[in-house]
N, CA, C and O atoms as CSV, one atom per row, in Angstrom:
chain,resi,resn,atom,element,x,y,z
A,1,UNK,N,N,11.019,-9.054,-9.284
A,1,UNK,CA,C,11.396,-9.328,-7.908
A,1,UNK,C,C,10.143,-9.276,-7.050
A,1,UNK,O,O,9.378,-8.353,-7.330
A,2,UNK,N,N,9.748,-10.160,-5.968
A,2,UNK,CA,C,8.971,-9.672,-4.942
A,2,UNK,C,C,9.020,-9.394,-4.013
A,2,UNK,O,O,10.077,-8.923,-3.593
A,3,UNK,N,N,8.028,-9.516,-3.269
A,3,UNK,CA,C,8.112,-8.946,-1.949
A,3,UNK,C,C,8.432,-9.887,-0.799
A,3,UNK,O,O,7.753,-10.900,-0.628
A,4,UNK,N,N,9.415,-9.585,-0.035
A,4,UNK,CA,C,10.308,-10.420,1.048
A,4,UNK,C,C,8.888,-10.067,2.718
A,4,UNK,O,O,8.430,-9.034,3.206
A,5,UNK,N,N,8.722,-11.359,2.985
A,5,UNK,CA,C,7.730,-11.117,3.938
A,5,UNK,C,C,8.673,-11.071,5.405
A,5,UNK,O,O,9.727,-11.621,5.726
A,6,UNK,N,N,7.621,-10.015,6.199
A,6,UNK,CA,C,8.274,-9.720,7.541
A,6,UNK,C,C,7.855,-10.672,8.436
A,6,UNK,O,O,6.735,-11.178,8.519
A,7,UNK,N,N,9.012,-10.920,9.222
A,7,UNK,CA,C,8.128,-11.958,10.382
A,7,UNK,C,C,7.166,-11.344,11.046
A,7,UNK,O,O,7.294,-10.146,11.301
A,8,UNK,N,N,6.059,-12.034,11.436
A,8,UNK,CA,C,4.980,-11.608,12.682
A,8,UNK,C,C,5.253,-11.050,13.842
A,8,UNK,O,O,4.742,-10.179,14.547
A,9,UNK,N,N,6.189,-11.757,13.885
A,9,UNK,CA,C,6.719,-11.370,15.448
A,9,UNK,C,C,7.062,-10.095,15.401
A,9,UNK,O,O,6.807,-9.409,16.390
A,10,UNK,N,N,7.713,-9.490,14.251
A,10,UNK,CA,C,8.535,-7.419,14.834
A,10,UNK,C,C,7.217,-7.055,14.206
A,10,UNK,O,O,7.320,-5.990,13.596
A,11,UNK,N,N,5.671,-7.732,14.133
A,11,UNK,CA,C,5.339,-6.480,14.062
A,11,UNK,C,C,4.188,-6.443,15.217
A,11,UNK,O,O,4.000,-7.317,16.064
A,12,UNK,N,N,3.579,-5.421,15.078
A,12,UNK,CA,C,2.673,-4.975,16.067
A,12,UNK,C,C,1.352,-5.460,15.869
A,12,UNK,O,O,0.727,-4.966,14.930
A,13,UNK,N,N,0.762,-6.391,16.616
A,13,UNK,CA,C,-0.583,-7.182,16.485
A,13,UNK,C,C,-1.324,-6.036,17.072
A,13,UNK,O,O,-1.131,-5.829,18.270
A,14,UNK,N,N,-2.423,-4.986,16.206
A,14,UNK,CA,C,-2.947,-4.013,17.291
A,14,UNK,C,C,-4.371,-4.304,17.404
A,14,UNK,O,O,-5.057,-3.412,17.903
A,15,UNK,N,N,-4.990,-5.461,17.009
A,15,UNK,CA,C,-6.259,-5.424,16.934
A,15,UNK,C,C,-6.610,-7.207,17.125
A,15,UNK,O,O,-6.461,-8.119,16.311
A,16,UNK,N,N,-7.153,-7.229,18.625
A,16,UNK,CA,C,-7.544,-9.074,18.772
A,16,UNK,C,C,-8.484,-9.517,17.452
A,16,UNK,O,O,-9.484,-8.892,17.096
A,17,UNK,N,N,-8.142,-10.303,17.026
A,17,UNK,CA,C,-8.771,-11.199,16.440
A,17,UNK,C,C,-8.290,-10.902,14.597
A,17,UNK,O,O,-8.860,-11.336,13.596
A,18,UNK,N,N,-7.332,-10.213,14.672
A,18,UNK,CA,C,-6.762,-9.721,13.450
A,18,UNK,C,C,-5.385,-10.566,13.432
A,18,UNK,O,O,-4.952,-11.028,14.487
A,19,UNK,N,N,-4.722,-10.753,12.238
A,19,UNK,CA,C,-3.104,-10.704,12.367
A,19,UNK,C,C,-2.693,-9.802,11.386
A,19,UNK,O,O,-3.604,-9.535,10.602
A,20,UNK,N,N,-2.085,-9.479,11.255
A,20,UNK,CA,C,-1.037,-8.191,10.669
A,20,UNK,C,C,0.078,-8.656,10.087
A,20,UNK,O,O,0.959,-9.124,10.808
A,21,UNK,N,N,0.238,-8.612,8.699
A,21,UNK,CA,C,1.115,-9.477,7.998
A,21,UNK,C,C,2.360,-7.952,6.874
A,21,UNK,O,O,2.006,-6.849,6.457
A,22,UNK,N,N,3.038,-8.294,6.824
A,22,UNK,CA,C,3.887,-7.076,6.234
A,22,UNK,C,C,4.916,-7.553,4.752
A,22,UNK,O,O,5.462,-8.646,4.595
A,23,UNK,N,N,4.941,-6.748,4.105
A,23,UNK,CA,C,5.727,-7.321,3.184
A,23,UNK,C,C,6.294,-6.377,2.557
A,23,UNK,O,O,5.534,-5.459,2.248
A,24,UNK,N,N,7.949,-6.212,2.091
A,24,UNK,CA,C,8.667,-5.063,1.890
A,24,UNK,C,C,9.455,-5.501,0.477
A,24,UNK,O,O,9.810,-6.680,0.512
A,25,UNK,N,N,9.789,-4.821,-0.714
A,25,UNK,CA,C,10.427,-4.656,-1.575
A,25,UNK,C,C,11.811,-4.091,-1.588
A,25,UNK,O,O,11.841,-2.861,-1.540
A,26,UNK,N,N,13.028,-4.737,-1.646
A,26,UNK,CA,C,13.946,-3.846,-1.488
A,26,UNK,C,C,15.060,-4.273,-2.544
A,26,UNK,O,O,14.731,-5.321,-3.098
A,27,UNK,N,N,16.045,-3.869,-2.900
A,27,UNK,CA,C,17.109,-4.343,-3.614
A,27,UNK,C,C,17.174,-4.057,-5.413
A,27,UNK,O,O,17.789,-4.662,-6.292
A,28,UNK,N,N,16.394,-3.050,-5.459
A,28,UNK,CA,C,15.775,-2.673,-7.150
A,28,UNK,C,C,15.481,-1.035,-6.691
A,28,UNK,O,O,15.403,-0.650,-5.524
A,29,UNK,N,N,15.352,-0.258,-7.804
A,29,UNK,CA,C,15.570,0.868,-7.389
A,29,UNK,C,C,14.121,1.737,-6.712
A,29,UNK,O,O,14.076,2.781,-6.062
A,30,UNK,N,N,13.183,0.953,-7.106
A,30,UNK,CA,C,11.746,0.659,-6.804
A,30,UNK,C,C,11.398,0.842,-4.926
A,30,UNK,O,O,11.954,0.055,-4.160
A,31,UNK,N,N,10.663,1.694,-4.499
A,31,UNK,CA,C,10.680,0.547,-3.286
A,31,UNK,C,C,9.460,1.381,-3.016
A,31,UNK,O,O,9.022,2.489,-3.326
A,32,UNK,N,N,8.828,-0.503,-1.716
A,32,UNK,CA,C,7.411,-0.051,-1.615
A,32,UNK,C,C,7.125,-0.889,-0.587
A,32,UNK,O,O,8.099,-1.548,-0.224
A,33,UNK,N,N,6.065,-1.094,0.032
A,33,UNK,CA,C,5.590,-2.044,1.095
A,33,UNK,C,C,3.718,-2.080,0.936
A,33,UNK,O,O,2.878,-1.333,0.434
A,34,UNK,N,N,3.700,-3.261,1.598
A,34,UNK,CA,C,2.404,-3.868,1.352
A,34,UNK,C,C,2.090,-4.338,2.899
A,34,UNK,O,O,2.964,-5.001,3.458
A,35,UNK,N,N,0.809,-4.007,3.658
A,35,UNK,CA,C,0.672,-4.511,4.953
A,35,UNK,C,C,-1.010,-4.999,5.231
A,35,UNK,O,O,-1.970,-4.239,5.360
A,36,UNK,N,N,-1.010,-6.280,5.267
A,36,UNK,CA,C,-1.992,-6.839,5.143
A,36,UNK,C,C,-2.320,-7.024,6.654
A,36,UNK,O,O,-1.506,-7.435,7.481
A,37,UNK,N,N,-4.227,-6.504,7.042
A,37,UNK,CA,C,-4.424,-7.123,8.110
A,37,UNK,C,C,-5.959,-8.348,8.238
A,37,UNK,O,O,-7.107,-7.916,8.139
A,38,UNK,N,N,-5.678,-9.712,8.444
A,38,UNK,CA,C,-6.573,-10.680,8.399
A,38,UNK,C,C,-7.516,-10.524,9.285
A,38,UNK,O,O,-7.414,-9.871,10.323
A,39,UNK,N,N,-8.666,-11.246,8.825
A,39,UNK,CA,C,-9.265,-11.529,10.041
A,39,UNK,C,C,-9.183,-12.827,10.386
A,39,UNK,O,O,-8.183,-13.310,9.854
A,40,UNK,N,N,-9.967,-13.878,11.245
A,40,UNK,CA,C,-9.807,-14.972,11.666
A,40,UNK,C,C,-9.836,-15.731,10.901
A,40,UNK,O,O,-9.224,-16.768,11.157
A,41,UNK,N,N,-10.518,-15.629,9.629
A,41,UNK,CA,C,-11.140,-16.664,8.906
A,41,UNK,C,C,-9.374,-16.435,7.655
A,41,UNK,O,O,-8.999,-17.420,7.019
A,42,UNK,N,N,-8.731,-15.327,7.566
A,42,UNK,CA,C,-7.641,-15.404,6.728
A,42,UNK,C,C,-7.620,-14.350,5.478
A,42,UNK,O,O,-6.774,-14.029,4.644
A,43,UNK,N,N,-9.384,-13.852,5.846
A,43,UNK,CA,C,-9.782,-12.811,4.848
A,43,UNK,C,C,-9.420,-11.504,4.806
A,43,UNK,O,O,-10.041,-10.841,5.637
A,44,UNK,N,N,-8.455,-10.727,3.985
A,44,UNK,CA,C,-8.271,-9.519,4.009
A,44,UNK,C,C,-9.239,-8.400,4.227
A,44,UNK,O,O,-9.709,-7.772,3.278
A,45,UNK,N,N,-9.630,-8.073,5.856
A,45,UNK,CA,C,-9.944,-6.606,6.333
A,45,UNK,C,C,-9.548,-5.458,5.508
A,45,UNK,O,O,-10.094,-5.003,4.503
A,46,UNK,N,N,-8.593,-5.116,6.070
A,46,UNK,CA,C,-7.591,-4.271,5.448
A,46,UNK,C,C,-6.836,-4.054,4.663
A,46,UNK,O,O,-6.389,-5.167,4.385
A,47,UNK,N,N,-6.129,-3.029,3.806
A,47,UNK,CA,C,-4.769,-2.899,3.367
A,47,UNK,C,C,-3.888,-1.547,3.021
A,47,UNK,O,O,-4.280,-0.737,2.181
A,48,UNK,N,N,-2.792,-1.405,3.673
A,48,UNK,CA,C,-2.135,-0.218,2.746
A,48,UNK,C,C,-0.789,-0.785,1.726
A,48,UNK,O,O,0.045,-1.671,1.911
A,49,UNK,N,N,-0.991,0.052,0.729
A,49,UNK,CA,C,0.351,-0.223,-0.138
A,49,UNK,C,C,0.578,1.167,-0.414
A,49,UNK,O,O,-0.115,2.151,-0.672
A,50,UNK,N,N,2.291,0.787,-0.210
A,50,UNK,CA,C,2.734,2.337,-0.499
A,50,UNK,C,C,3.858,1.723,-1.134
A,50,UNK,O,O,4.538,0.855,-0.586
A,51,UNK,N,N,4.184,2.435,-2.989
A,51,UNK,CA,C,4.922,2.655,-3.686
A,51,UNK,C,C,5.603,3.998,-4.316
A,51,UNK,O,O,5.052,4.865,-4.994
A,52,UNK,N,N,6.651,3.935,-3.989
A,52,UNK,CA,C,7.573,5.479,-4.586
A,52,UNK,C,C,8.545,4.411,-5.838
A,52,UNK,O,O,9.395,3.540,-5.652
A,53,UNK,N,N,8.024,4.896,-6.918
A,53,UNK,CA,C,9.018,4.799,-8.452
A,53,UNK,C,C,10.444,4.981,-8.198
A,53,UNK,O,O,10.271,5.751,-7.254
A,54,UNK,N,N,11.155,4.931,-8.244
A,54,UNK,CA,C,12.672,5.442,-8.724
A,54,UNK,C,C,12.177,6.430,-10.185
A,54,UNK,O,O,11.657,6.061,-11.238
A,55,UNK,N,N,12.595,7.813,-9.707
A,55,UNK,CA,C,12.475,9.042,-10.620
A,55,UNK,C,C,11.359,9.348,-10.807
A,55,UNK,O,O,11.005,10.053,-11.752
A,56,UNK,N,N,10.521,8.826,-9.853
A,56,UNK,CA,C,8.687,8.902,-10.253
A,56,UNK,C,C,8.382,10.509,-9.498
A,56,UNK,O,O,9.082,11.479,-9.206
A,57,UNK,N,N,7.231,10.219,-9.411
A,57,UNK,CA,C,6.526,11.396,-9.081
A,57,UNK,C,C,6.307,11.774,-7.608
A,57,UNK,O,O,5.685,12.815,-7.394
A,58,UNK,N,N,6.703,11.120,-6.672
A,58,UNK,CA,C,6.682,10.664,-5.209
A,58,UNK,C,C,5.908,9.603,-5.198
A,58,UNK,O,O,5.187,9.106,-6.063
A,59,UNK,N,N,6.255,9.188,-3.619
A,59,UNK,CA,C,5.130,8.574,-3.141
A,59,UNK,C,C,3.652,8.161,-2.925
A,59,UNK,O,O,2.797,8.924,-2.474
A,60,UNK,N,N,3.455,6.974,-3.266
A,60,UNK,CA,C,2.056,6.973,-3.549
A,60,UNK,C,C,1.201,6.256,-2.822
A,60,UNK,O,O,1.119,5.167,-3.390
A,61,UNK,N,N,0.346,6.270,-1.638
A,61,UNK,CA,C,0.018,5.289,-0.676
A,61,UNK,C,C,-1.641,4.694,-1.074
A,61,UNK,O,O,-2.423,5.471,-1.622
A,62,UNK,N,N,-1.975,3.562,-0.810
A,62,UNK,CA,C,-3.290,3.002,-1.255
A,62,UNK,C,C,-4.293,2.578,0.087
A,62,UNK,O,O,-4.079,1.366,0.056
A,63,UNK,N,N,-4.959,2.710,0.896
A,63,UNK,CA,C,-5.619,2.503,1.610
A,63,UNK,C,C,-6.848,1.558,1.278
A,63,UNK,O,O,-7.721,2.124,0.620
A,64,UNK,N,N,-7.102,0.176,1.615
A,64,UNK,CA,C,-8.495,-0.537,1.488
A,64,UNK,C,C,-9.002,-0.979,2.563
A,64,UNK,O,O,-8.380,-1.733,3.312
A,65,UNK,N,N,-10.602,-0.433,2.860
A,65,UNK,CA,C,-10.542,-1.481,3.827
A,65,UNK,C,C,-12.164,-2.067,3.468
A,65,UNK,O,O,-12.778,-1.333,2.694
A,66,UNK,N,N,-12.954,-3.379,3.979
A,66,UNK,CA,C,-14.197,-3.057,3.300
A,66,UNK,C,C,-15.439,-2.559,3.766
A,66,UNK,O,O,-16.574,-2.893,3.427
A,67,UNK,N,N,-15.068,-1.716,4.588
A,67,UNK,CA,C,-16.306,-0.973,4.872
A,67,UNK,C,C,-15.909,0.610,4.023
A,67,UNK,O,O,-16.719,1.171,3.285
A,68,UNK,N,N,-14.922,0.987,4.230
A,68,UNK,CA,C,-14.610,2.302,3.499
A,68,UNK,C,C,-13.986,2.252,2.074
A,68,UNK,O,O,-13.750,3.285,1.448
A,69,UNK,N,N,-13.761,1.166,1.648
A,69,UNK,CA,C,-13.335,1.702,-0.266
A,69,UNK,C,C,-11.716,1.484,-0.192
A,69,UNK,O,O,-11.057,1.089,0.769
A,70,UNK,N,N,-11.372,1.777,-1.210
A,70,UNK,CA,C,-10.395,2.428,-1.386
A,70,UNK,C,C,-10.360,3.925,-1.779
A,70,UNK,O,O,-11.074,4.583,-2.535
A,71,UNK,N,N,-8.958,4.342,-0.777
A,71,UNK,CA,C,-8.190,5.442,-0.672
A,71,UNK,C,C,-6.895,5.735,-1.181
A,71,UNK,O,O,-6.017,5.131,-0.565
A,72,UNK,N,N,-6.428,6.562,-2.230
A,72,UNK,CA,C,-5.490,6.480,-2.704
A,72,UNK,C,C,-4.952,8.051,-2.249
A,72,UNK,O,O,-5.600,9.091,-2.371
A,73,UNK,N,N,-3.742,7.917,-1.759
A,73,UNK,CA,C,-3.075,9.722,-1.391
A,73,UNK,C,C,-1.418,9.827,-2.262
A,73,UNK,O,O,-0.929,9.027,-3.059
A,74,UNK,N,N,-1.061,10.656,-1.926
A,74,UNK,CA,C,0.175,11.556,-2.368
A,74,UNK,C,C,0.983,11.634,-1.203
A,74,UNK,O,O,0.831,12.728,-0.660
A,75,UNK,N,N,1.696,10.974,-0.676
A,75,UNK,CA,C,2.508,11.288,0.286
A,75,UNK,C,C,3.732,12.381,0.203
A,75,UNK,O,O,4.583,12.270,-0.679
A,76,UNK,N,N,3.776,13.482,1.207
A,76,UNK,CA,C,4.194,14.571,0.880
A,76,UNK,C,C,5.329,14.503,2.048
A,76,UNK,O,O,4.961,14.494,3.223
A,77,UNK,N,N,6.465,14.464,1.774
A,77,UNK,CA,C,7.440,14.048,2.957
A,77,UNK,C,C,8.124,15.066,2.920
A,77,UNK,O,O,9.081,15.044,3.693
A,78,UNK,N,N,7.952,16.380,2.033
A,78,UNK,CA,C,8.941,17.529,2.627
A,78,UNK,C,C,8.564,18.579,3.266
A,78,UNK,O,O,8.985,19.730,3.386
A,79,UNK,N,N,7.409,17.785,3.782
A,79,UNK,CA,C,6.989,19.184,4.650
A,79,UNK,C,C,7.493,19.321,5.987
A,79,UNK,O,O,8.110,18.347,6.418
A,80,UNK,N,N,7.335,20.541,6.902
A,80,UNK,CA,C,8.455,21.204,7.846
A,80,UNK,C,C,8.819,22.529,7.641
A,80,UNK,O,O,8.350,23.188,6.713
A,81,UNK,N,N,9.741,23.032,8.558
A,81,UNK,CA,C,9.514,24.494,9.143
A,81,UNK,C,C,11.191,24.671,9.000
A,81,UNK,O,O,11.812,24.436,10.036
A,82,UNK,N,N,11.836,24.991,8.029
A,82,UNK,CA,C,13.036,25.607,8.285
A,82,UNK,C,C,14.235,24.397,8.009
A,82,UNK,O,O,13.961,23.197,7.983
A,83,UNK,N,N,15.057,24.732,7.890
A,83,UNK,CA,C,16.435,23.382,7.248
A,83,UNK,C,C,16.544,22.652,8.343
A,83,UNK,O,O,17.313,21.725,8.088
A,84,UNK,N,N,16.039,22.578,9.800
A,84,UNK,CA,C,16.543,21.944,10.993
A,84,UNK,C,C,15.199,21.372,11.470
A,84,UNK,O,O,15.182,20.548,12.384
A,85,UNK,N,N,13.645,21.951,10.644
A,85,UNK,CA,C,12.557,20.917,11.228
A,85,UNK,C,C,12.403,20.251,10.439
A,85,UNK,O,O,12.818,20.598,9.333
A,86,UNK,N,N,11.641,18.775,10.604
A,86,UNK,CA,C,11.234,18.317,9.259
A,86,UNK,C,C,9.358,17.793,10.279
A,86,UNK,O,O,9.233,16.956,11.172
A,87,UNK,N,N,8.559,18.436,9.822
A,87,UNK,CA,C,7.107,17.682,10.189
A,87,UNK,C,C,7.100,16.537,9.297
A,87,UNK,O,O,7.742,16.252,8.286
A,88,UNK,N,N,6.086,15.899,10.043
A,88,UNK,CA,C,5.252,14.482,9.946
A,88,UNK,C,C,4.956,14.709,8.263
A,88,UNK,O,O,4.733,15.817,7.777
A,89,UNK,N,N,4.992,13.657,7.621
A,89,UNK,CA,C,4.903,13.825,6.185
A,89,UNK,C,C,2.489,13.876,6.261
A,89,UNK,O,O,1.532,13.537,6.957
A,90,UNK,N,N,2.961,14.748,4.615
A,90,UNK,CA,C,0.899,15.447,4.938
A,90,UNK,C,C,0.699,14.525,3.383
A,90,UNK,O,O,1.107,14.609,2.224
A,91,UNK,N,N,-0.138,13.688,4.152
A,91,UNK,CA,C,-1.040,12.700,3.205
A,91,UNK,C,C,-2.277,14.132,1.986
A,91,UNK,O,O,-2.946,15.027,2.504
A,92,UNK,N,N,-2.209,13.916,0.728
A,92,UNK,CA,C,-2.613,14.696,0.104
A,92,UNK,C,C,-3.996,13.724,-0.744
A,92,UNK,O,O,-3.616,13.418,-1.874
A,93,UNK,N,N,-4.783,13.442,-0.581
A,93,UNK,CA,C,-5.729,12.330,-0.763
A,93,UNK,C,C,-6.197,12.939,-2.180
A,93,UNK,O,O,-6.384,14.109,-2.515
A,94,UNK,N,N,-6.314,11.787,-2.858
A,94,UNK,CA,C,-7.380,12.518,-4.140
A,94,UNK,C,C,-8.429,12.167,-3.884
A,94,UNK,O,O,-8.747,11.186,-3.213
A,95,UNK,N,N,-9.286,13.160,-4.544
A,95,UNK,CA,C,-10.527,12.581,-4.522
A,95,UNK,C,C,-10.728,11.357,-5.454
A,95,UNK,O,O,-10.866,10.171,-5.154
A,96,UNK,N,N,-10.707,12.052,-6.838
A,96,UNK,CA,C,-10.503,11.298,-8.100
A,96,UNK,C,C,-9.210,10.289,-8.565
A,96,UNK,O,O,-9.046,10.342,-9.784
A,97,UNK,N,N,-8.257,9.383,-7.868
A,97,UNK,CA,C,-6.951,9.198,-8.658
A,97,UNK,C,C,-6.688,9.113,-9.793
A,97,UNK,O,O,-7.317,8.386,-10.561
A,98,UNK,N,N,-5.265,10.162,-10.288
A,98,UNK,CA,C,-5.487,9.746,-11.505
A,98,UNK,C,C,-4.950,8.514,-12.736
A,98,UNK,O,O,-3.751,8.253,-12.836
A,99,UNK,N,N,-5.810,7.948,-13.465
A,99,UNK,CA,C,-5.562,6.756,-13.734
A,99,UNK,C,C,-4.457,6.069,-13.930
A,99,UNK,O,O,-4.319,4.852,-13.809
A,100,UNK,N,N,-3.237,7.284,-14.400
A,100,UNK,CA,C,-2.076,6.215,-14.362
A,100,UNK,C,C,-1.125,6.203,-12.758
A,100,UNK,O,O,-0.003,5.699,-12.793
A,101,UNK,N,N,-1.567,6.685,-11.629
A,101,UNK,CA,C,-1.142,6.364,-10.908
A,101,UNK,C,C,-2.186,5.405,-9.737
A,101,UNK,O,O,-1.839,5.250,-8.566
A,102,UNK,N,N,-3.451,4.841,-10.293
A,102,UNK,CA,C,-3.860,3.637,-10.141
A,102,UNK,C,C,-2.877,2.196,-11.093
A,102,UNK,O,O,-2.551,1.096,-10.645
A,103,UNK,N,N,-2.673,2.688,-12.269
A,103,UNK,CA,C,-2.119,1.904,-13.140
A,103,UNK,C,C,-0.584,1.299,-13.004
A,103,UNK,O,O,-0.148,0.200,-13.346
A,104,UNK,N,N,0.134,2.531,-12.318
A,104,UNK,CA,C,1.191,2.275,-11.428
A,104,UNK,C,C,1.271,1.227,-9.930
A,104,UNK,O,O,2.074,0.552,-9.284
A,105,UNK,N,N,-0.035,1.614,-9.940
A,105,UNK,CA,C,0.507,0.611,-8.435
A,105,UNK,C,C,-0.293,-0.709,-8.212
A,105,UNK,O,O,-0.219,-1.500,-7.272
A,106,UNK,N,N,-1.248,-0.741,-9.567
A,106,UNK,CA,C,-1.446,-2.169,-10.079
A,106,UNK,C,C,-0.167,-2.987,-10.774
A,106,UNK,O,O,0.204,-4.104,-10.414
A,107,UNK,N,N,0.311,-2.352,-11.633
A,107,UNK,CA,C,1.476,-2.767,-11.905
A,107,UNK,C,C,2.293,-3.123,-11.191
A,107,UNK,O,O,2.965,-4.076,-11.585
A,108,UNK,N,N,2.618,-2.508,-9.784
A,108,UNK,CA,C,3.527,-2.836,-8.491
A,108,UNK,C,C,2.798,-3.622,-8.026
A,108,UNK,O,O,3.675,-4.269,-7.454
A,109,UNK,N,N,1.761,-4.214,-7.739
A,109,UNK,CA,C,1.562,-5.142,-7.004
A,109,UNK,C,C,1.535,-6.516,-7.955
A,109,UNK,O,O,2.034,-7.542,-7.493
A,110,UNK,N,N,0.948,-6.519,-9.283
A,110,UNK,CA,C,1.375,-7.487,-10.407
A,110,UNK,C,C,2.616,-8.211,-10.408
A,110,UNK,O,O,2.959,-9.388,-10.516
A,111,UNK,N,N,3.248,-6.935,-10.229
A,111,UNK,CA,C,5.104,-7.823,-10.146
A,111,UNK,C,C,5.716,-8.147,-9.382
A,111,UNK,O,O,6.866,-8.563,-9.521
A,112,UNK,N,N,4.941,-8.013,-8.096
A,112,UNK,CA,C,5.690,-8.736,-6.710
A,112,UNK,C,C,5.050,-9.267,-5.439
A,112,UNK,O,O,5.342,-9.403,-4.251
A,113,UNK,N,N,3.537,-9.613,-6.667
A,113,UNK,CA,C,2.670,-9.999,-5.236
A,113,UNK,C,C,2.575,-11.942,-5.274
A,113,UNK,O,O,1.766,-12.675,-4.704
A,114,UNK,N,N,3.880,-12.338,-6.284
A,114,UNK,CA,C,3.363,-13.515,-6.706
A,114,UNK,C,C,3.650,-14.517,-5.066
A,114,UNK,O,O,3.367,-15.714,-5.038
A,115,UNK,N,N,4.212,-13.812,-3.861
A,115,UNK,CA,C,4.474,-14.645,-2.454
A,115,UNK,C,C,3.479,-14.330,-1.669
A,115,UNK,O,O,3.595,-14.523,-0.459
A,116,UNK,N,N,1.905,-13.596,-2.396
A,116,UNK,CA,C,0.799,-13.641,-1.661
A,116,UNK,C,C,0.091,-14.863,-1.651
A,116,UNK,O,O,0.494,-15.701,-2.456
A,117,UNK,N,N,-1.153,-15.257,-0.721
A,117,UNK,CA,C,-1.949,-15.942,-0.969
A,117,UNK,C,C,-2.639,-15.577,-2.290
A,117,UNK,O,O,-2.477,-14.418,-2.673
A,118,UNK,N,N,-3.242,-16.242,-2.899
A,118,UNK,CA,C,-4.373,-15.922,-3.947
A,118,UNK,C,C,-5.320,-14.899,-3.846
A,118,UNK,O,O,-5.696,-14.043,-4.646
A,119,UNK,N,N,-5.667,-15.201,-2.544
A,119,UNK,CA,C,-7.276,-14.803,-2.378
A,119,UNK,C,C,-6.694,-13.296,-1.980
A,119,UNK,O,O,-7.275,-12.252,-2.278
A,120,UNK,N,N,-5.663,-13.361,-1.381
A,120,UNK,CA,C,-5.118,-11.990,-0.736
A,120,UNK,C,C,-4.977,-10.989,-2.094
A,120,UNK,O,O,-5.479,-9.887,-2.312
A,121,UNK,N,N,-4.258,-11.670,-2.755
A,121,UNK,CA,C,-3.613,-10.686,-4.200
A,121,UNK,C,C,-4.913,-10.474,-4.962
A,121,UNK,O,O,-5.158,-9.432,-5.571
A,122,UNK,N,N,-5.715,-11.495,-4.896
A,122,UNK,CA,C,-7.078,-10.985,-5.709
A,122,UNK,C,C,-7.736,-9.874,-5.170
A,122,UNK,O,O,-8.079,-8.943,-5.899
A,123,UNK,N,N,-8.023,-9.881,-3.523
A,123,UNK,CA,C,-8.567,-8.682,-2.935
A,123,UNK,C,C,-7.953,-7.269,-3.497
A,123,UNK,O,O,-8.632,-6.477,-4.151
A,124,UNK,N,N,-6.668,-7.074,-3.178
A,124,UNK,CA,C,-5.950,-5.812,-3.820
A,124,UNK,C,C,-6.080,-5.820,-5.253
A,124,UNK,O,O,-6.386,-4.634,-5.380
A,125,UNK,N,N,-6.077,-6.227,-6.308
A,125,UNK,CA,C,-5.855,-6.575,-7.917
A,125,UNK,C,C,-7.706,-5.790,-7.737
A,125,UNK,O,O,-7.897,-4.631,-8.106
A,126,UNK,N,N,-8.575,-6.438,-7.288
A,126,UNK,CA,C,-9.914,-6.140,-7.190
A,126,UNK,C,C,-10.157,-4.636,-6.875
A,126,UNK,O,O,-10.844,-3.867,-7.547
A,127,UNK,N,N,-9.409,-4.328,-5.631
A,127,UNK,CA,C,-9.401,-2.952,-5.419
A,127,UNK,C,C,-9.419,-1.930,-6.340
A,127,UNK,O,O,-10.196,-0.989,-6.502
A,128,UNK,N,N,-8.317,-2.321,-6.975
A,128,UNK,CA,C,-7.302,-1.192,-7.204
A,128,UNK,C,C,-8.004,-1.208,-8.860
A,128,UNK,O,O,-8.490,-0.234,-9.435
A,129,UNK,N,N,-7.895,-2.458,-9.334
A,129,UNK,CA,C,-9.355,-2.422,-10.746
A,129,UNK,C,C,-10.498,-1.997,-10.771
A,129,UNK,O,O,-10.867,-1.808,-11.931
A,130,UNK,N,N,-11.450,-1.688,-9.814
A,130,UNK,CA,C,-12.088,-0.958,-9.217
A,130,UNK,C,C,-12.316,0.573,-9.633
A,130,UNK,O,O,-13.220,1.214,-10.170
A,131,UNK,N,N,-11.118,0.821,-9.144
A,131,UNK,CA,C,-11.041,2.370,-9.021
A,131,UNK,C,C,-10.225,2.752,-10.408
A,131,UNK,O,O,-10.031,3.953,-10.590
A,132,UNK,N,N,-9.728,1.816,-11.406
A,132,UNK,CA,C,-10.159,2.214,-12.846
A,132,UNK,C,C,-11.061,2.663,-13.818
A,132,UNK,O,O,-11.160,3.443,-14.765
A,133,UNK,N,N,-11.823,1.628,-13.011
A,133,UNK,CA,C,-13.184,1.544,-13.665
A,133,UNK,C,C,-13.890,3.205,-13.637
A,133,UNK,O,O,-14.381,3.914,-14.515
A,134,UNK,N,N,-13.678,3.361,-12.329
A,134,UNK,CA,C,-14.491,4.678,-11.604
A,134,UNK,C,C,-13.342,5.897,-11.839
A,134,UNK,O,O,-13.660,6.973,-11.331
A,135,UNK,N,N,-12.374,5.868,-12.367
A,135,UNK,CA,C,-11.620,6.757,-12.890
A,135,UNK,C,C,-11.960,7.858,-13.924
A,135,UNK,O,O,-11.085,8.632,-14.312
């Protein structure tokens, strides 16, 4: 299955000369999102992908951008103060990721990035192979 793209319009353009493109997985027990931001020319700046498995290990978020690398964290969503608070979920960054949860979310983007541009899916595929390598 892939990823169902969001219109432009609900989302938030926060940076002139960028567009901000979104794309969400839903309907499989899988779910994850992908949010691409261009620059003028169409070239991927940016990216986060965030995939949570069905029965996996939590959440797993990917950060690229190309001045800083890629960033891969642990999203920690049960954190909070008592059965009636719930705080802001605490990003747990690795330093090192470990390889099969690079391998995981190459795999998630393999199987549902086929409604990207090329050049787009190559940027992330590049990333995220990358940080195998350096694993």
């Amino acid at each position: 299955m892939s990823w169902h793209r969001v219109d432009p319009r609900y989302l938030r353009q926060r940076e002139p000369g960028t567009l901000t493109l979104a794309f969400v997985s839903h309907g499989e027990l899988d779910l994850g999102q992908l949010v691409l931001h261009l620059d003028r020319t169409g070239q991927v700046v940016r990216f986060e992908l965030a995939f949570d498995a069905f029965l996996g290990s939590g959440e797993r978020l990917a950060e690229w951008d190309d001045a800083g690398g890629l960033r891969i964290s642990n999203i920690d969503a049960e954190t909070g103060v008592g059965p009636r608070f719930r705080g802001a979920a605490t990003l747990r960054r690795y330093r090192r990721p470990p390889p099969n949860v690079v391998q995981a979310l190459l795999a998630y983007v393999r199987a549902h990035a086929d409604v990207l541009e090329p050049a787009h899916r190559a940027t992330i595929v590049a990333a995220l192979t990358t940080a195998l390598g350096n694993a």
